[in-house]
C-alpha positions in Angstrom: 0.0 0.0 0.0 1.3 3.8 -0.6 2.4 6.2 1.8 -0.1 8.9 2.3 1.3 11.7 0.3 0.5 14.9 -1.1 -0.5 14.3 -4.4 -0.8 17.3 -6.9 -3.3 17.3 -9.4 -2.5 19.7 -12.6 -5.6 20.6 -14.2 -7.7 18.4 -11.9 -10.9 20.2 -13.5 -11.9 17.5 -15.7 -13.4 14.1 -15.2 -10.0 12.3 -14.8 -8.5 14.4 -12.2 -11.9 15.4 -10.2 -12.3 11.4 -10.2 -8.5 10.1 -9.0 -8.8 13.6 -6.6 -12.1 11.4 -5.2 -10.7 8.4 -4.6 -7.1 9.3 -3.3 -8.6 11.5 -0.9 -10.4 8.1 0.3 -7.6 6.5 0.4 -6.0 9.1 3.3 -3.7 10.8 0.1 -3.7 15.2 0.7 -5.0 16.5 -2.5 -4.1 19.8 -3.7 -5.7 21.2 -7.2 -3.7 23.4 -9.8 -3.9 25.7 -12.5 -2.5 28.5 -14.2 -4.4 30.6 -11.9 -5.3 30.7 -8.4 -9.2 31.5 -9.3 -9.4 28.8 -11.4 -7.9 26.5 -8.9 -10.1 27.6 -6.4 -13.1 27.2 -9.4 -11.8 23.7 -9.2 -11.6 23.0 -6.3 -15.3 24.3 -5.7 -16.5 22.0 -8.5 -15.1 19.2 -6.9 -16.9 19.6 -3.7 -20.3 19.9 -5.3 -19.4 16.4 -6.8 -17.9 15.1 -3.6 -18.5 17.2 -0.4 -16.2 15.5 1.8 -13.2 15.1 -0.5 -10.9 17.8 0.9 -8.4 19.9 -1.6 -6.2 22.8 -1.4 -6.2 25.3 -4.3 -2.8 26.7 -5.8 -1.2 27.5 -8.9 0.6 25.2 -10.8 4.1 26.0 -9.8 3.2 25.8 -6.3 1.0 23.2 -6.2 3.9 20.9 -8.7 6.2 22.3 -5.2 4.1 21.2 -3.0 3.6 17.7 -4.3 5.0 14.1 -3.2 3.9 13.2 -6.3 2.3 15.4 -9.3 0.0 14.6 -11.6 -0.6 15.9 -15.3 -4.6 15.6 -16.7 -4.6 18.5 -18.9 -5.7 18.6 -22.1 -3.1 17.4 -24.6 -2.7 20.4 -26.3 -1.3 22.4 -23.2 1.1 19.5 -21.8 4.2 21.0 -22.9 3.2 24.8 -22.1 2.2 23.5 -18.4 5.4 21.5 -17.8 7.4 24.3 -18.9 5.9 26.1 -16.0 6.0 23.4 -13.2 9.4 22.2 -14.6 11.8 23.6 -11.6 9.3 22.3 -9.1 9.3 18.7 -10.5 13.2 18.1 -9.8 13.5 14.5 -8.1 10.0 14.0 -8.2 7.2 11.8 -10.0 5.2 13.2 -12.5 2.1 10.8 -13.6 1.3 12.1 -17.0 -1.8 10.6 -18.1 -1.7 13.0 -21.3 -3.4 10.9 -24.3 -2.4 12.9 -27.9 -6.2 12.7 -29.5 -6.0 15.1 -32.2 -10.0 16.1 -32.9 -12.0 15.7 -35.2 -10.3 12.0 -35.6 -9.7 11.4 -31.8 -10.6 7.4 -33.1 -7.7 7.2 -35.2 -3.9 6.9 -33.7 -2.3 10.4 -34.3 1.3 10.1 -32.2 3.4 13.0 -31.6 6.9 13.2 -33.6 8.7 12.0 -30.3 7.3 9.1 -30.3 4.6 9.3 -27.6 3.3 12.2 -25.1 5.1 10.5 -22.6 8.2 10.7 -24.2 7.9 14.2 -25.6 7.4 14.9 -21.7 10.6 13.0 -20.6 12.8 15.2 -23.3 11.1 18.2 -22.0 11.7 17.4 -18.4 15.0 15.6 -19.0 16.4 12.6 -16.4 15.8 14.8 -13.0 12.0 13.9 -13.5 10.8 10.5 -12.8 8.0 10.6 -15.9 5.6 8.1 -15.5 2.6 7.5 -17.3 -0.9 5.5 -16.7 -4.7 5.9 -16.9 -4.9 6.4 -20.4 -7.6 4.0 -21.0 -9.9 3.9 -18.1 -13.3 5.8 -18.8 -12.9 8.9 -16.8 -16.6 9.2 -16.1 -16.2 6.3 -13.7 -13.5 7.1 -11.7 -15.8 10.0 -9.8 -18.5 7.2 -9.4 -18.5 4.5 -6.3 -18.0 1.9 -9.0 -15.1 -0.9 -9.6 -13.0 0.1 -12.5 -12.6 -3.6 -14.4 -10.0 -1.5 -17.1 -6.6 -2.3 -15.9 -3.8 0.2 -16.5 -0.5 0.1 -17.7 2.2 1.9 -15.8 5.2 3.0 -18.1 8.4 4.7 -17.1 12.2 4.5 -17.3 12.7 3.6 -13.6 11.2 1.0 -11.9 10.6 2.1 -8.4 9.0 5.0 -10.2 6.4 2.9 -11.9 6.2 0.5 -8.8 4.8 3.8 -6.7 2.0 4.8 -9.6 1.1 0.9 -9.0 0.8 1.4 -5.5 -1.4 4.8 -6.6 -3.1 3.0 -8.7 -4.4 0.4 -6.6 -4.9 2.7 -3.7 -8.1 4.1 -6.0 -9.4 0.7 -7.0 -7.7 -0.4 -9.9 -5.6 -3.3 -11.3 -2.2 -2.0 -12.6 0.9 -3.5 -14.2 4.5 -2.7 -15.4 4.7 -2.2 -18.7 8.4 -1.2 -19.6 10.0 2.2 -20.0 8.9 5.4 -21.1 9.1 4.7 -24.8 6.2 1.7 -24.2 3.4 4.7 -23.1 3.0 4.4 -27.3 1.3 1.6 -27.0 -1.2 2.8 -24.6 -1.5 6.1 -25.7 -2.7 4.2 -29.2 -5.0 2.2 -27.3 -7.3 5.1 -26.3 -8.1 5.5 -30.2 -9.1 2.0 -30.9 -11.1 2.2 -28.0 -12.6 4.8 -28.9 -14.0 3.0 -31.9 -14.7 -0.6 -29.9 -17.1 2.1 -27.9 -18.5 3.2 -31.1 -19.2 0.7 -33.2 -20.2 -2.0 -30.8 -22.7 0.3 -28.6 -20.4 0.5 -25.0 -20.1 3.0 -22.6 -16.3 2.3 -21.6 -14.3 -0.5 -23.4 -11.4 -1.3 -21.3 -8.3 -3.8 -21.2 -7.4 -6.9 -19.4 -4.6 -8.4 -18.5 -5.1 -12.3 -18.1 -3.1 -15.0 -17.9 -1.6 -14.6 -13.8 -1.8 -17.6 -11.7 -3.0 -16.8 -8.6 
């Protein structure tokens, strides 16, 4: 099981963040919320409460709220990850970064569309460079769900160049209900950065809600 830790949630205004916010606050983790400004953190933080009333979370700007972190978390749109790291990047020295960035390029957010580097997780370990522990997970679980008192049958793959690294965001992971596995360095978030795309279509074409991924094949 994790340590309780203060856990940092950049951009926690969407469905992703607002729902890990929910469930690591169960778990005993401090959550603080940030943004690029303090009254949309606190905007945030409000929404949040009218979801969940009793999950308690500290409003801040990025920077600070990247400082204040055990462990920070990226869930902002794709299209701002690089512009917030830049920001946070001083703040994130020695620490874990979860990126959970997915690269869906709209209209076609159902066909793969990977960055240049390789993978968002990647283009954020070159941006951060090897002083930042970048490790990426939750791509594929249906965000929706995460802020509901549900079990989460998606597993998640954990990615990341250091292995203690990923074995924390495991720990993470499991501390709000959710199966998660080592998947191989940095360069592997590909993979499930892809998968978010054809899952997109399994959702469409076949009439579900939230198509996920197992892993099977563990003897128990």
């Amino acid at each position: 099981m994790a340590e309780k830790e203060t856990i940092a949630i950049l951009g926690g205004t969407g469905d992703l963040g607002t729902g890990l916010a929910i469930r690591w606050s169960k778990a005993g983790h401090r959550i603080v919320i940030g943004s690029r400004t303090l009254e949309k953190a606190r905007k945030a933080v409000a929404d949040l409460h009218q979801i969940s009333p009793r999950t308690p979370a500290e409003a801040m700007v990025n920077p600070d709220a990247a400082a204040a972190g055990d462990v920070v978390v990226l869930t902002v749109p794709a299209a701002h990850q690089i512009s917030t790291l830049e920001t946070v990047r001083a703040s994130l020295k020695g620490k874990i970064l979860i990126d959970v960035t997915v690269p869906l390029v709209p209209p076609r957010v159902g066909t793969v569309q990977l960055p240049g580097e390789g993978s968002a997780g990647k283009r954020a370990q070159d941006v951060l460079g090897s002083r930042v522990k970048v490790v990426t997970a939750f791509q594929n679980v249906a965000a929706h769900l995460l802020k509901e008192d549900v079990r989460i049958e998606c597993d998640v793959l954990v990615c990341g160049d250091k292995r203690s690294a990923r074995q924390k965001v495991i720990e993470l992971a499991q501390a709000a209900g959710m199966n998660a596995w080592h998947a191989g360095p940095i360069e592997n978030s590909a993979a499930a950065e892809a998968l978010t795309s054809v899952l997109i279509q399994i959702n469409r074409r076949h009439d579900i809600s939230h198509s996920g991924i197992k892993i099977v094949g563990q003897e128990h």
